[in-house]
C-alpha positions in Angstrom: 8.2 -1.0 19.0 8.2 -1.3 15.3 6.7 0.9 13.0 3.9 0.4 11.2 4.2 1.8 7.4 1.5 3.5 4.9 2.5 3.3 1.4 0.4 4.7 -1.6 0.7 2.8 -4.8 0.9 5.6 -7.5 -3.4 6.0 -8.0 -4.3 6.5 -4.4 -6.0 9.7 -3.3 -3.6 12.4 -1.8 -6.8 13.2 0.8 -7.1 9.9 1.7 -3.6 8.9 2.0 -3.2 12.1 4.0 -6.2 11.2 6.2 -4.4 7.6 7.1 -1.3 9.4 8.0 -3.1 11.7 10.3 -5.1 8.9 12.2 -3.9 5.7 12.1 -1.0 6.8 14.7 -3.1 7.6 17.5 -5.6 4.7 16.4 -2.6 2.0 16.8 -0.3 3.6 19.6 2.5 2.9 17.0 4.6 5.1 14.9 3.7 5.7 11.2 6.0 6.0 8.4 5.4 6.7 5.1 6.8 4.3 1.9 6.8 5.7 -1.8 5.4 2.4 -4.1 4.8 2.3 -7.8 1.8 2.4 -9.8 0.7 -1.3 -10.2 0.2 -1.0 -14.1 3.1 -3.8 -14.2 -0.1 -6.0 -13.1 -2.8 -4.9 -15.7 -5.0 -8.4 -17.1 -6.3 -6.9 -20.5 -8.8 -9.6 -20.6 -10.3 -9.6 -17.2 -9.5 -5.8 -17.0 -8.5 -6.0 -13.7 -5.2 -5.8 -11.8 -3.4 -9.1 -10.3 -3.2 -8.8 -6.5 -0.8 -11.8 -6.4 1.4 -9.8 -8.5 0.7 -6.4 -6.5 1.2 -8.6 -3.6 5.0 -9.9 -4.5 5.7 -6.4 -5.0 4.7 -5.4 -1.4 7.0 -8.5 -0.3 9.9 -7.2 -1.9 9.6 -3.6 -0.8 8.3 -4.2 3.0 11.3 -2.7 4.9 12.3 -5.4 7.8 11.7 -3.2 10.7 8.4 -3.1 9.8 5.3 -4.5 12.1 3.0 -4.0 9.1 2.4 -2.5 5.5 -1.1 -0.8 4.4 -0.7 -0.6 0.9 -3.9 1.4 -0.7 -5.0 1.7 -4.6 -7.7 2.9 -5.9 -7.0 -0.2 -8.9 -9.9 -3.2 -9.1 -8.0 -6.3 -7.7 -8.3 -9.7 -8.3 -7.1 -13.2 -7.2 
């Protein structure tokens, strides 16, 4: 089965993150592996002072590996469309 991967973008909580890792596994029956992601700064709107999720979103495109079943990406960042 493939495996279902966690990746913090830069801001995320360590506790949380850690959390995820501990109990998504036996939550999904699927193995869990972890993917290092960069801070979405890259995607800052001054104006609306906000981050771009289409922007974050391309991002997580690029860097899904293609084993993967699914990618949780978590931020702490206020999104919008």
């Amino acid at each position: 089965m493939k495996p279902l991967y966690l990746g913090s973008m830069a801001e995320a909580n360590p506790d949380v993150m850690a959390y995820l890792h501990e109990r998504m596994p036996p939550a999904f029956g699927v193995e869990l592996r972890r993917l290092e992601l960069p801070g979405i700064d890259f995607a800052y709107d001054a104006r609306r002072s906000q981050y771009g999720s289409i922007r974050a979103l391309e991002l997580l495109l690029e860097r899904c590996p293609p084993d993967a079943l699914k990618l949780l990406a978590v931020t702490e960042r206020d999104l919008f469309i």
